[in-house]
C-alpha angles and dihedrals in degrees: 000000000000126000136234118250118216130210139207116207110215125182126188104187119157138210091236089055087074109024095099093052093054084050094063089046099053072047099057088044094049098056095040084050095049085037087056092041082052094053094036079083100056126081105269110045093179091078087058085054093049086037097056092030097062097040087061086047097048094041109041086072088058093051094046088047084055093045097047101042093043079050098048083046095061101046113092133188114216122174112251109247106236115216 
């Protein structure tokens, strides 16, 4: 009879393993919001509001694939020692 092997799932993710990545986005942010204060003057504000608006949308998949892949990379599965 065989016997089952357990696991114990460890992950040693950091703060400063995504702290770059959290500074693009605030800088994403940033420009679409100075781009949409800089429309907001012209004479048709909705397109400030749709500018700002689909940069967030479009960019919002890239940050959660870097979050999500920089995550997965730091679980690890290790087997339990049995004493």
């Amino acid at each position: 009879m065989t016997q089952e092997t357990s696991y114990t799932v460890h992950c040693d993710l950091t703060f400063g393993d995504i702290y770059l990545q959290v500074l693009a986005w605030m800088a994403v942010i940033f420009v679409s919001l100075a781009a949409g204060l800089g429309l907001m003057g012209s004479s048709k504000p909705l397109f400030a509001l749709v500018g700002v608006g689909l940069i967030l949308v479009l960019s919002l998949p890239f940050l959660l694939f870097a979050f999500v892949t920089t995550l997965l990379n730091h679980i690890q599965l290790a087997p339990r020692k049995t004493d």
